[in-house]
PyMOL Python script that loads the backbone (N, CA, C, O; Angstrom):
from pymol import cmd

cmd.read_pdbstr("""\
ATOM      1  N   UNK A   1    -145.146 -52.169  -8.802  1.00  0.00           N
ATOM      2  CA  UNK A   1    -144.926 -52.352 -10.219  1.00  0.00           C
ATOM      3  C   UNK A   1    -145.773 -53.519 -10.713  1.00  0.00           C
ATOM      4  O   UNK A   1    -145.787 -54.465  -9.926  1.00  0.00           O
ATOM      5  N   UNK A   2    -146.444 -53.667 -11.770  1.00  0.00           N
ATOM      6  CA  UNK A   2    -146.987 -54.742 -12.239  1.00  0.00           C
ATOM      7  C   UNK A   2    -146.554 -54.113 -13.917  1.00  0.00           C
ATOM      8  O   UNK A   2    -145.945 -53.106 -14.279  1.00  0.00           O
ATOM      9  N   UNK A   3    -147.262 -55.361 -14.735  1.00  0.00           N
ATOM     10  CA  UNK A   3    -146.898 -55.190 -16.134  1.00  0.00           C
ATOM     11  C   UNK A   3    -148.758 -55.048 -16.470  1.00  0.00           C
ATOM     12  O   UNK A   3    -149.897 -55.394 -16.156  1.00  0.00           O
ATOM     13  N   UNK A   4    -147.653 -54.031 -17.595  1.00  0.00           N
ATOM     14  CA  UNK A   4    -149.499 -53.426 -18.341  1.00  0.00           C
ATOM     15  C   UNK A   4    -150.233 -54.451 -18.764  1.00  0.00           C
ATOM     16  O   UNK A   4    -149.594 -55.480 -18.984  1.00  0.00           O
ATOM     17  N   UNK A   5    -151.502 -54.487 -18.963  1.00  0.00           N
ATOM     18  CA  UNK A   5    -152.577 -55.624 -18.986  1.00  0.00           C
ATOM     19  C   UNK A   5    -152.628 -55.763 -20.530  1.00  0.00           C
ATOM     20  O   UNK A   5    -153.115 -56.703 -21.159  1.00  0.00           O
ATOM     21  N   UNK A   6    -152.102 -54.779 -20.964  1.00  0.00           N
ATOM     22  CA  UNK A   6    -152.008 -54.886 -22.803  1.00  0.00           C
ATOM     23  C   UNK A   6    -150.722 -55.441 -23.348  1.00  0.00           C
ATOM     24  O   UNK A   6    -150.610 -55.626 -24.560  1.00  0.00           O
ATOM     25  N   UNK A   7    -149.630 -55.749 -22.413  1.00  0.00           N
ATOM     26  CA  UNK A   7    -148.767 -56.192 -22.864  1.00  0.00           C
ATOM     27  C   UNK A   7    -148.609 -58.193 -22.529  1.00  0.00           C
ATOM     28  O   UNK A   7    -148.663 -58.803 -21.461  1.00  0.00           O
ATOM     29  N   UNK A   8    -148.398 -58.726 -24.020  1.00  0.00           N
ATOM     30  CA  UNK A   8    -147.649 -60.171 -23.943  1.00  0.00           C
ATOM     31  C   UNK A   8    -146.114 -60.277 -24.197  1.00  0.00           C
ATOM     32  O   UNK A   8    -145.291 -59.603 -24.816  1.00  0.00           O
ATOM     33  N   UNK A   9    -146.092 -61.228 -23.571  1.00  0.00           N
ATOM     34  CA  UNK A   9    -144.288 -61.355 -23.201  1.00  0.00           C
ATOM     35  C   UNK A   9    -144.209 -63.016 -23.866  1.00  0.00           C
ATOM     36  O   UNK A   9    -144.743 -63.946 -23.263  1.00  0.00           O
ATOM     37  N   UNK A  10    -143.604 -63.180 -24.941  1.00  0.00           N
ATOM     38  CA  UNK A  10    -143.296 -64.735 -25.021  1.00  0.00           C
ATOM     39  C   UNK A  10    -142.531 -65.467 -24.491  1.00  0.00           C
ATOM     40  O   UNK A  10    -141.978 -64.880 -23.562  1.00  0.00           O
ATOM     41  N   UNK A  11    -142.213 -66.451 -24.601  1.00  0.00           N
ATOM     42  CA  UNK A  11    -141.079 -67.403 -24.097  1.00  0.00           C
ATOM     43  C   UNK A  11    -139.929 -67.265 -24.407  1.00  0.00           C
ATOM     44  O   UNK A  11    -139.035 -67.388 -23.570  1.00  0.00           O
ATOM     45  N   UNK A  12    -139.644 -66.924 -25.925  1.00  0.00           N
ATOM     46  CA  UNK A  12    -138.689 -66.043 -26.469  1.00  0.00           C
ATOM     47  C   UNK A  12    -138.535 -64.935 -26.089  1.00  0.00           C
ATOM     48  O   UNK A  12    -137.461 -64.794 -26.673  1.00  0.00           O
ATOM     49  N   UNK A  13    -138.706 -63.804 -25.503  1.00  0.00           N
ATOM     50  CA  UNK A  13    -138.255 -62.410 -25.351  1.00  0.00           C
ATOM     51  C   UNK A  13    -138.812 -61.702 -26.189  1.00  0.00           C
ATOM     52  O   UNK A  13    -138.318 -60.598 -26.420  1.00  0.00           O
ATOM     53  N   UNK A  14    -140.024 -62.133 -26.903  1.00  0.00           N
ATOM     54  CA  UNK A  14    -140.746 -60.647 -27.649  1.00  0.00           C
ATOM     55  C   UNK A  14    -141.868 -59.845 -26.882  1.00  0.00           C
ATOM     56  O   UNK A  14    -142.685 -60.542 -26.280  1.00  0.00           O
ATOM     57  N   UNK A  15    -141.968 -58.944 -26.841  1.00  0.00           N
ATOM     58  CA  UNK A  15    -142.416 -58.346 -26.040  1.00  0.00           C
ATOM     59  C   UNK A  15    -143.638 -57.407 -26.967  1.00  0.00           C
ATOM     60  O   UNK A  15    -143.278 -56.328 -27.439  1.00  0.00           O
ATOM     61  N   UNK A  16    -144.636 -57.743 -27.118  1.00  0.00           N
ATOM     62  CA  UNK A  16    -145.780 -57.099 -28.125  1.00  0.00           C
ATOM     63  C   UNK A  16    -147.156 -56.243 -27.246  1.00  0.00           C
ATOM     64  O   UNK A  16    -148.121 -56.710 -26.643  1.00  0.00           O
ATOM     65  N   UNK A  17    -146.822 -55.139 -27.443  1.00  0.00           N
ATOM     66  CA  UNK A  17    -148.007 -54.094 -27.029  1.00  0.00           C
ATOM     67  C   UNK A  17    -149.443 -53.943 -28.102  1.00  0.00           C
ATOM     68  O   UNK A  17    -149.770 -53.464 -29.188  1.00  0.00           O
ATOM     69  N   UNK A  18    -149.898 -54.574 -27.157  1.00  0.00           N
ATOM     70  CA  UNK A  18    -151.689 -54.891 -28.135  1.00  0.00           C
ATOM     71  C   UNK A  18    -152.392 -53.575 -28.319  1.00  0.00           C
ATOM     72  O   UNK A  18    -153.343 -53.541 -29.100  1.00  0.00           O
ATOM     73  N   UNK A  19    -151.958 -52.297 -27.567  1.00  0.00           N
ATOM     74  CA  UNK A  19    -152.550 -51.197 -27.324  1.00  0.00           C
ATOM     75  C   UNK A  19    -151.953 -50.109 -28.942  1.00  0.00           C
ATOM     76  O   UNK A  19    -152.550 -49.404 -29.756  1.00  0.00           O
ATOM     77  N   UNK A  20    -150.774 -50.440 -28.773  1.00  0.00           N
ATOM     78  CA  UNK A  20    -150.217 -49.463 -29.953  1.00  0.00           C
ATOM     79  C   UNK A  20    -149.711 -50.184 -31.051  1.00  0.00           C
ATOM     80  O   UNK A  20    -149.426 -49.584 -32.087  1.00  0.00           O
ATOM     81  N   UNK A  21    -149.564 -51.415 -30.944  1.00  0.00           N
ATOM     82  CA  UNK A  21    -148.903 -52.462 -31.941  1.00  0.00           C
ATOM     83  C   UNK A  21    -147.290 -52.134 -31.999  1.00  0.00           C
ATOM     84  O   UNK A  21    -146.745 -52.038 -33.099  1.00  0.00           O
ATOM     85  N   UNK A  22    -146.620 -51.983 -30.904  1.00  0.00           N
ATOM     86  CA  UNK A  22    -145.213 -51.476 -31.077  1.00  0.00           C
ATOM     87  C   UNK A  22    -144.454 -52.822 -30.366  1.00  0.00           C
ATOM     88  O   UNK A  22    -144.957 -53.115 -29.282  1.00  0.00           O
ATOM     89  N   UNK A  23    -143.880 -53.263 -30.585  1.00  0.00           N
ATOM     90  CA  UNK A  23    -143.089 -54.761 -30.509  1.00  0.00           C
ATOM     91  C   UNK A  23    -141.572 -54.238 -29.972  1.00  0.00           C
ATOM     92  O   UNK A  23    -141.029 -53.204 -30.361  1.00  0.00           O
ATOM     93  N   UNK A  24    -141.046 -55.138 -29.042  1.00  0.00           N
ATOM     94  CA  UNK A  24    -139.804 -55.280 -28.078  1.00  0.00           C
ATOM     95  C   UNK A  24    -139.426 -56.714 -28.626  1.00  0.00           C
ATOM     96  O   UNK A  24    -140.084 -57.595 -29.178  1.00  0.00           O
ATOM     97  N   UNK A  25    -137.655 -56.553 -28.126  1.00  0.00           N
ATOM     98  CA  UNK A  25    -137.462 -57.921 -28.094  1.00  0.00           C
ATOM     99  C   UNK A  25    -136.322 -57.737 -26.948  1.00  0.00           C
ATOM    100  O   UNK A  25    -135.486 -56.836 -27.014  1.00  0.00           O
ATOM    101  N   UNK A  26    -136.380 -58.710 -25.864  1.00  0.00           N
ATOM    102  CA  UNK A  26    -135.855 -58.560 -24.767  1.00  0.00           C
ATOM    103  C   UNK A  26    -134.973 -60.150 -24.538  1.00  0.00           C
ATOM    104  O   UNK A  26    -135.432 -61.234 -24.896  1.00  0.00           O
ATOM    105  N   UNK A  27    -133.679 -59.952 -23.885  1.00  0.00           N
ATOM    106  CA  UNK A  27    -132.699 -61.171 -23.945  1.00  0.00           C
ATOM    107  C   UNK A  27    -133.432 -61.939 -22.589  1.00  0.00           C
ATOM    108  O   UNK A  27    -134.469 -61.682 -21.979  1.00  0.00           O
ATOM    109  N   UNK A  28    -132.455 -62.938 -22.426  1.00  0.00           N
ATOM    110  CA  UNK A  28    -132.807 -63.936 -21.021  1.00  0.00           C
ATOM    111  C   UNK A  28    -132.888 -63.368 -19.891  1.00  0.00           C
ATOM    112  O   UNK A  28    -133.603 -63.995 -19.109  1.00  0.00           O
ATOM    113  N   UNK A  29    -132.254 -62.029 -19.312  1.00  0.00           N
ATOM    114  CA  UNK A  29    -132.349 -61.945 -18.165  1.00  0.00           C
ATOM    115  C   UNK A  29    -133.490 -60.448 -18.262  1.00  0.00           C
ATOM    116  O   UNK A  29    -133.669 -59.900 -17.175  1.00  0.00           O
ATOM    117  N   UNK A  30    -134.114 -59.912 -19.305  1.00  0.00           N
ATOM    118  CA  UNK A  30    -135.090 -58.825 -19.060  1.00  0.00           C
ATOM    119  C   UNK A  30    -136.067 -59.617 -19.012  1.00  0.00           C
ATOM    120  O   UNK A  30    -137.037 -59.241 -18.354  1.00  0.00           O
ATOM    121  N   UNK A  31    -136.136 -61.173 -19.798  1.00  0.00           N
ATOM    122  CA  UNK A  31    -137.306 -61.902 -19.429  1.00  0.00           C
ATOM    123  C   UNK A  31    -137.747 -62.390 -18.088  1.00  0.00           C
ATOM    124  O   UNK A  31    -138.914 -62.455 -17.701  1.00  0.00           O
ATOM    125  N   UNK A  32    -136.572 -62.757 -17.365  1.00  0.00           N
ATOM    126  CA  UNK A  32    -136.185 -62.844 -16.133  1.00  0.00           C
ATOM    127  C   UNK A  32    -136.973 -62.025 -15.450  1.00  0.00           C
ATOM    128  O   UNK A  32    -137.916 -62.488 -14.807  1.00  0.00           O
ATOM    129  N   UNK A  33    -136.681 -60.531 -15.486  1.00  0.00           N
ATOM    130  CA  UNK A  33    -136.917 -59.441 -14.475  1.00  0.00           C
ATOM    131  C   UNK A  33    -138.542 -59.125 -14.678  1.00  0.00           C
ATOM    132  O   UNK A  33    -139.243 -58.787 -13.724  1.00  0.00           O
ATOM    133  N   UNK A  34    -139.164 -59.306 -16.310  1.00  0.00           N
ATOM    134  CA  UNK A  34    -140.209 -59.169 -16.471  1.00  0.00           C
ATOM    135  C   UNK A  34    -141.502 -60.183 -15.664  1.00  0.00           C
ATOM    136  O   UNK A  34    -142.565 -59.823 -15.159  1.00  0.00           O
ATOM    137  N   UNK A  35    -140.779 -61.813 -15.826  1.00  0.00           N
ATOM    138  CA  UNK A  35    -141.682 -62.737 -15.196  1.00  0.00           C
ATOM    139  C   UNK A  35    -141.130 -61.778 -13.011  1.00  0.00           C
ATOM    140  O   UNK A  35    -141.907 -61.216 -12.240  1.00  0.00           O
ATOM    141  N   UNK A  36    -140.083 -61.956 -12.886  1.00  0.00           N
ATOM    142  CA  UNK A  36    -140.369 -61.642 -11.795  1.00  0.00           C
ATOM    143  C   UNK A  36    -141.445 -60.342 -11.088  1.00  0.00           C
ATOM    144  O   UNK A  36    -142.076 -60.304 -10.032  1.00  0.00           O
ATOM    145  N   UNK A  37    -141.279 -59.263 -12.333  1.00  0.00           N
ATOM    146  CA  UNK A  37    -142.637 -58.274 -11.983  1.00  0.00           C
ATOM    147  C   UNK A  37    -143.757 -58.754 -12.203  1.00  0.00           C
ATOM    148  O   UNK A  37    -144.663 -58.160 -11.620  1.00  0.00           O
ATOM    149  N   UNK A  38    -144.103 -59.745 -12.923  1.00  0.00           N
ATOM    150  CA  UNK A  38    -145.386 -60.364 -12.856  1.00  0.00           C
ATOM    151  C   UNK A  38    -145.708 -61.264 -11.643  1.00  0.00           C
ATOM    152  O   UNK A  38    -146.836 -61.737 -11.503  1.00  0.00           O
ATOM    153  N   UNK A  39    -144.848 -61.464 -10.892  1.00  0.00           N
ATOM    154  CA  UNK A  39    -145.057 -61.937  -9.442  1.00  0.00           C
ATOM    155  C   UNK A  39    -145.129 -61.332  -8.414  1.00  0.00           C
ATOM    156  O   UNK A  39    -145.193 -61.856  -7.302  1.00  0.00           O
ATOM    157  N   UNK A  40    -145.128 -59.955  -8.689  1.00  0.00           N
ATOM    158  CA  UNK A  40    -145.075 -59.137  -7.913  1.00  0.00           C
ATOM    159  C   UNK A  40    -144.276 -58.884  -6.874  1.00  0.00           C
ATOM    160  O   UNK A  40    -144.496 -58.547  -5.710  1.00  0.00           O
ATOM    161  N   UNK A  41    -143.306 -59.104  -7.495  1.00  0.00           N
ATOM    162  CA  UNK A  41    -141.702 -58.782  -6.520  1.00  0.00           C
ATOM    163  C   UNK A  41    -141.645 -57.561  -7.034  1.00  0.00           C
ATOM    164  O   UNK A  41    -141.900 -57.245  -8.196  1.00  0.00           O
ATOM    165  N   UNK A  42    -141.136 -56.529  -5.718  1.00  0.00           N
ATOM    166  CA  UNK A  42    -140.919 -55.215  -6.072  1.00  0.00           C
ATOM    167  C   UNK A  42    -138.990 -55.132  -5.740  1.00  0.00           C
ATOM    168  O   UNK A  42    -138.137 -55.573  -4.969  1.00  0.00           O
ATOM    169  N   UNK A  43    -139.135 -54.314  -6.846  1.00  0.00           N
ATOM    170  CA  UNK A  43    -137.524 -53.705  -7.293  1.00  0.00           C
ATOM    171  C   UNK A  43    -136.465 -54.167  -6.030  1.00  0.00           C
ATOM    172  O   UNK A  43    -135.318 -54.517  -6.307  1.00  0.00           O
ATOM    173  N   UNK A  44    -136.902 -54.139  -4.768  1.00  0.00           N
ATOM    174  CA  UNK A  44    -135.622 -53.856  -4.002  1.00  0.00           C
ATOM    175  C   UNK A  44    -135.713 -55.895  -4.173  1.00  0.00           C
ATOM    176  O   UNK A  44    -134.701 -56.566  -4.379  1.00  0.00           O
ATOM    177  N   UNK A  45    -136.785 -56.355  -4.061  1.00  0.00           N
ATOM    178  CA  UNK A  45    -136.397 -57.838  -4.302  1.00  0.00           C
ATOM    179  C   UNK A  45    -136.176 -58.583  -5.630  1.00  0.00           C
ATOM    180  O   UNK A  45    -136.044 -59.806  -5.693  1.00  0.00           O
ATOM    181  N   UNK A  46    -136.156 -58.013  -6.352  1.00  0.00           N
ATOM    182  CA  UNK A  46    -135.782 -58.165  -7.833  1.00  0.00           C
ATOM    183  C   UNK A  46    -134.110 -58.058  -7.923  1.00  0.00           C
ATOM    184  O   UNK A  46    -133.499 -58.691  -8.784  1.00  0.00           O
ATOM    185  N   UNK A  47    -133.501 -57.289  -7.058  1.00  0.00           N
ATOM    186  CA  UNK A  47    -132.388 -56.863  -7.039  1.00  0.00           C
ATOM    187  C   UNK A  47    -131.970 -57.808  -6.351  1.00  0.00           C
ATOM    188  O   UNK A  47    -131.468 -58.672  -7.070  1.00  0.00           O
ATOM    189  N   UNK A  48    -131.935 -58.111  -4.997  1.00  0.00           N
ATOM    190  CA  UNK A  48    -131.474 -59.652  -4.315  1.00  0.00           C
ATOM    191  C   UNK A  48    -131.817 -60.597  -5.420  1.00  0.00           C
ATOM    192  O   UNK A  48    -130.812 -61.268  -5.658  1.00  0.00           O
ATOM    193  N   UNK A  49    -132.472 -60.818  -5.930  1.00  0.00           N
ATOM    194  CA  UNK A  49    -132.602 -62.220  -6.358  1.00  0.00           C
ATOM    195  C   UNK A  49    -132.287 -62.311  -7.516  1.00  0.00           C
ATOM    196  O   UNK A  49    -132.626 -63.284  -8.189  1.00  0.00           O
ATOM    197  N   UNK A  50    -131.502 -61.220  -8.043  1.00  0.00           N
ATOM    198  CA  UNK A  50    -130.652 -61.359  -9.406  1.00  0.00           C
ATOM    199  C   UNK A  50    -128.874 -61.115  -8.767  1.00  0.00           C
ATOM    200  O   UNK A  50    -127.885 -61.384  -9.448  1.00  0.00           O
ATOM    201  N   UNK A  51    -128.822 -60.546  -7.314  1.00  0.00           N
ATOM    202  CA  UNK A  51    -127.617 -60.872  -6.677  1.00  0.00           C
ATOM    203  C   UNK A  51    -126.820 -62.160  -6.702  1.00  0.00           C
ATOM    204  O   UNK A  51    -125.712 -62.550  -7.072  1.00  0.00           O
ATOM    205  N   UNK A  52    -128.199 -62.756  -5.981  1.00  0.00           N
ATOM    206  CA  UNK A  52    -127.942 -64.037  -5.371  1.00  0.00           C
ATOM    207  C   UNK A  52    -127.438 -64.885  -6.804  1.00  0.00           C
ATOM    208  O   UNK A  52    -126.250 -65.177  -6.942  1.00  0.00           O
ATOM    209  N   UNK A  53    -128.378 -65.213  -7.755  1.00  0.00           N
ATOM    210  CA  UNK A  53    -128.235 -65.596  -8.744  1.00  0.00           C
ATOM    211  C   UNK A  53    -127.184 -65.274  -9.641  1.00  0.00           C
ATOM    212  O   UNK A  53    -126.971 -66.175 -10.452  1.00  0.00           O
ATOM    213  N   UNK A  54    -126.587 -64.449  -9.733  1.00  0.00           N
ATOM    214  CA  UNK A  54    -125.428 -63.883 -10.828  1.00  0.00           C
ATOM    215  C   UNK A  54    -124.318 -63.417 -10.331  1.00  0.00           C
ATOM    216  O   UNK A  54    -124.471 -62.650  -9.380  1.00  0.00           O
ATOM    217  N   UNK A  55    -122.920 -63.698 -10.767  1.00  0.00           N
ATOM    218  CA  UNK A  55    -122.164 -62.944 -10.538  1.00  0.00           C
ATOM    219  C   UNK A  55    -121.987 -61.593 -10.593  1.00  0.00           C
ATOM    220  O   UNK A  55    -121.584 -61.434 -11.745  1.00  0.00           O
ATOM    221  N   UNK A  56    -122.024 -60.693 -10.161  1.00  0.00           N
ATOM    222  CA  UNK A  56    -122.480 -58.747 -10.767  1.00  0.00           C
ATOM    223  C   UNK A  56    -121.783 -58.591  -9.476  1.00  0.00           C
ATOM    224  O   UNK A  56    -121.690 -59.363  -8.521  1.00  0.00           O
ATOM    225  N   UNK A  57    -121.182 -57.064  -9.736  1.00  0.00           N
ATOM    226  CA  UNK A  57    -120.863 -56.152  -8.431  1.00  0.00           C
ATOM    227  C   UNK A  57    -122.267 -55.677  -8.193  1.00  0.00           C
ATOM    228  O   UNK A  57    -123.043 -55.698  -9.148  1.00  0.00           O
ATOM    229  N   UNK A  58    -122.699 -55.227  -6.960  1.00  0.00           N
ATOM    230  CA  UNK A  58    -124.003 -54.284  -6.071  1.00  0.00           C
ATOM    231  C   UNK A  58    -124.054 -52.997  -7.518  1.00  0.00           C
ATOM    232  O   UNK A  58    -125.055 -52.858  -8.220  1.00  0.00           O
ATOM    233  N   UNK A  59    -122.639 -52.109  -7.720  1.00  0.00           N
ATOM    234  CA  UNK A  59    -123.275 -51.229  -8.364  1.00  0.00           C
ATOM    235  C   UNK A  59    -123.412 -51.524 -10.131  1.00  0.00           C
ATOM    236  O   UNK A  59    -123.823 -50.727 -10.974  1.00  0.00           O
ATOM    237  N   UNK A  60    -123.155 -52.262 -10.239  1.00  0.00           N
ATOM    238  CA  UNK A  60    -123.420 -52.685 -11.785  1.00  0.00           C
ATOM    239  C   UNK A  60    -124.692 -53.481 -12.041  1.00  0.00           C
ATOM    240  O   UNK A  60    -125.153 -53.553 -13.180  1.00  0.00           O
ATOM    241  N   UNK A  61    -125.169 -53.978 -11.179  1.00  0.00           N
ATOM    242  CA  UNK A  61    -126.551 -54.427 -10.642  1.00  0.00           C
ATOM    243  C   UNK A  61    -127.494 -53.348 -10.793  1.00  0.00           C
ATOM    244  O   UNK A  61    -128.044 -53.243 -11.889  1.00  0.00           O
ATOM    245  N   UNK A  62    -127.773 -52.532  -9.880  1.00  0.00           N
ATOM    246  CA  UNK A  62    -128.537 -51.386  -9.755  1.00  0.00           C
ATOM    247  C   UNK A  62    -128.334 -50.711 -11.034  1.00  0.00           C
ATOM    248  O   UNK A  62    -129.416 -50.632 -11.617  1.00  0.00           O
ATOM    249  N   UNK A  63    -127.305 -50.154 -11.753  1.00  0.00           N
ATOM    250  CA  UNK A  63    -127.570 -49.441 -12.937  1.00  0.00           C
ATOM    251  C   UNK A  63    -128.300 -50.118 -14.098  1.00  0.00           C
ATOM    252  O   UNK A  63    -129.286 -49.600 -14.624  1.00  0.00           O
ATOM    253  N   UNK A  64    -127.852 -51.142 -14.434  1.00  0.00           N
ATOM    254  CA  UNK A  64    -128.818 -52.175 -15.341  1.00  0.00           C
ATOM    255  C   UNK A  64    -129.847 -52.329 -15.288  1.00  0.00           C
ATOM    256  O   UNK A  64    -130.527 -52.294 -16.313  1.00  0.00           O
ATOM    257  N   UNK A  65    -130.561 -52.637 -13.673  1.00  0.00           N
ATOM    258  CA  UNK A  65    -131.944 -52.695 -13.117  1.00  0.00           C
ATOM    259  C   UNK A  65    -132.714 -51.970 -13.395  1.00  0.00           C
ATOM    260  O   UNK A  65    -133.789 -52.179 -13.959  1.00  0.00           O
ATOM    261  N   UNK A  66    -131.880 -50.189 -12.722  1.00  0.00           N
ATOM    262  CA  UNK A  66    -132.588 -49.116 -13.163  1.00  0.00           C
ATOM    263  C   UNK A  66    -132.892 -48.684 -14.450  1.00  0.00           C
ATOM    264  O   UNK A  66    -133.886 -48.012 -14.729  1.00  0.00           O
ATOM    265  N   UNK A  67    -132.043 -49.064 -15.237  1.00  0.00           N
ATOM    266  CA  UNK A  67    -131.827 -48.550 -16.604  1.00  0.00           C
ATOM    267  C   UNK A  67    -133.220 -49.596 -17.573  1.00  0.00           C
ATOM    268  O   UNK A  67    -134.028 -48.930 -18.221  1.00  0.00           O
ATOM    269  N   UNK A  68    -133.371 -51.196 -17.577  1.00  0.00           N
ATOM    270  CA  UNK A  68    -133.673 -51.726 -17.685  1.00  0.00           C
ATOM    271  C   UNK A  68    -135.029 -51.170 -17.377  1.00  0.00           C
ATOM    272  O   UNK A  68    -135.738 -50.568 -18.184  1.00  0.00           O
ATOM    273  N   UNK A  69    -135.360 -51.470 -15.942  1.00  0.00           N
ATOM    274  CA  UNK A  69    -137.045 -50.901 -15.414  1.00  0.00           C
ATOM    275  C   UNK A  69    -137.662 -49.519 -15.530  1.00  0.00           C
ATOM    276  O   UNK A  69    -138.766 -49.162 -15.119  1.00  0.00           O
ATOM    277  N   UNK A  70    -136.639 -48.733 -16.239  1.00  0.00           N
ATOM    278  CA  UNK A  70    -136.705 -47.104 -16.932  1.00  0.00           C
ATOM    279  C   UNK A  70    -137.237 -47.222 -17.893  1.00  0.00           C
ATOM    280  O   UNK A  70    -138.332 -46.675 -18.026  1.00  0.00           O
ATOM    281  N   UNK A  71    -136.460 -48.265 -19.334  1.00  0.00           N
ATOM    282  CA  UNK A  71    -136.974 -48.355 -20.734  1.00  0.00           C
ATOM    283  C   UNK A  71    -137.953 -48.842 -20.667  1.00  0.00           C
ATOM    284  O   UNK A  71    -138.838 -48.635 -21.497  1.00  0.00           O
ATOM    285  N   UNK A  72    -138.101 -49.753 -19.505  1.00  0.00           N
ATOM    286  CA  UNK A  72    -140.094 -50.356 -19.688  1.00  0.00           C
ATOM    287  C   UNK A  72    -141.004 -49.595 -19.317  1.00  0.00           C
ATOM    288  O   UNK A  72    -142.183 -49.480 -19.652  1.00  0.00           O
ATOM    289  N   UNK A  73    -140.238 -48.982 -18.453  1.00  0.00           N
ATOM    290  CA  UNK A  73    -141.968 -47.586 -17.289  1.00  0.00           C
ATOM    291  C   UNK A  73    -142.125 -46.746 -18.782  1.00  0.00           C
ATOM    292  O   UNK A  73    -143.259 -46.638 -19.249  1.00  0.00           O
ATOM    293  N   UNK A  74    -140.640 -45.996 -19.715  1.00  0.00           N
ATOM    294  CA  UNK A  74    -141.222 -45.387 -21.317  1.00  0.00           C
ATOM    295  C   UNK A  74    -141.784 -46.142 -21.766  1.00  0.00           C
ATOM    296  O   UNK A  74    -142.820 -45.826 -22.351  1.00  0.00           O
ATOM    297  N   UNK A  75    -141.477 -47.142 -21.721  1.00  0.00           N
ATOM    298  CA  UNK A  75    -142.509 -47.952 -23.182  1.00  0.00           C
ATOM    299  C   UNK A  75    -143.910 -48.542 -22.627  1.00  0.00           C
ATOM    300  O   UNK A  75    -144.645 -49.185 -23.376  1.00  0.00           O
ATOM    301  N   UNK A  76    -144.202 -48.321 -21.434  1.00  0.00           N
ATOM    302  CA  UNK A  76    -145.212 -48.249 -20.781  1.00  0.00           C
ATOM    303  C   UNK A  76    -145.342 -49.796 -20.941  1.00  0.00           C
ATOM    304  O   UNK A  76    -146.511 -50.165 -21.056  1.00  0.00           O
ATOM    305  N   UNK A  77    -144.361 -50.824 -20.975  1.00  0.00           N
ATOM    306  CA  UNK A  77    -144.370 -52.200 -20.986  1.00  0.00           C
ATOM    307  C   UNK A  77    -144.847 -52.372 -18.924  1.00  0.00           C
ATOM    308  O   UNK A  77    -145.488 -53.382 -18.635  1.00  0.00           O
ATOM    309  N   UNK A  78    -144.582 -51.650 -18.066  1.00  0.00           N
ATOM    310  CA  UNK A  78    -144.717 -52.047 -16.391  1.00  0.00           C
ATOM    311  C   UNK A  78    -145.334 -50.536 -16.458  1.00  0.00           C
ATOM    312  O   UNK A  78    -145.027 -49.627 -17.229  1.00  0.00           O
ATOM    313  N   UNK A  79    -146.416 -50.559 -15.281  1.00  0.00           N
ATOM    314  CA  UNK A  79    -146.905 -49.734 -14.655  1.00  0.00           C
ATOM    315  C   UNK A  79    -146.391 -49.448 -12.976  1.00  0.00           C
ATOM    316  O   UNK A  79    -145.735 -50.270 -12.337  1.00  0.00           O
ATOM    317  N   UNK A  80    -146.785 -48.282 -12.511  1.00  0.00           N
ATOM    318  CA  UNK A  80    -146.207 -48.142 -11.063  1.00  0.00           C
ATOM    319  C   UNK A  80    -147.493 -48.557 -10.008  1.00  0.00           C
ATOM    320  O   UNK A  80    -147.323 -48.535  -8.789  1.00  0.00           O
TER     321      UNK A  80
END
""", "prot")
cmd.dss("prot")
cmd.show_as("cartoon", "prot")
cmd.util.cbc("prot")
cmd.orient("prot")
């Protein structure tokens, strides 16, 4: 996973596609998950290290994650 080369992410959570001009706005922890795909942590370690960090059950974790890293692969905000 990496993030598309057309997309900026602010410090705030806006999320602006230079390619189509279509704008996101994402809370503290999609900013979270976004800087961590820019480090190139892949999903199964994205998932530990929002474990470790947060209180969450395992499966309320994974649905958010998935659900979360779903709306970005549509909005073509992360590539595979």
């Amino acid at each position: 996973m990496k993030i598309n080369k057309k997309i900026a992410v602010s410090e705030s959570g806006f999320v602006f596609d230079s390619s189509t001009g279509d704008s996101f706005s994402v809370n503290p922890s999609g900013i979270e998950i976004i800087n961590l795909v820019r480090e190139n942590k892949a999903e199964d370690d994205i998932r530990k290290i929002l474990l470790d960090k947060y209180e969450v059950s395992v499966p309320v974790l994974e649905k958010s994650l998935s659900e979360f890293l779903g709306s970005l692969r549509i909005a073509k905000i992360i590539e595979d």
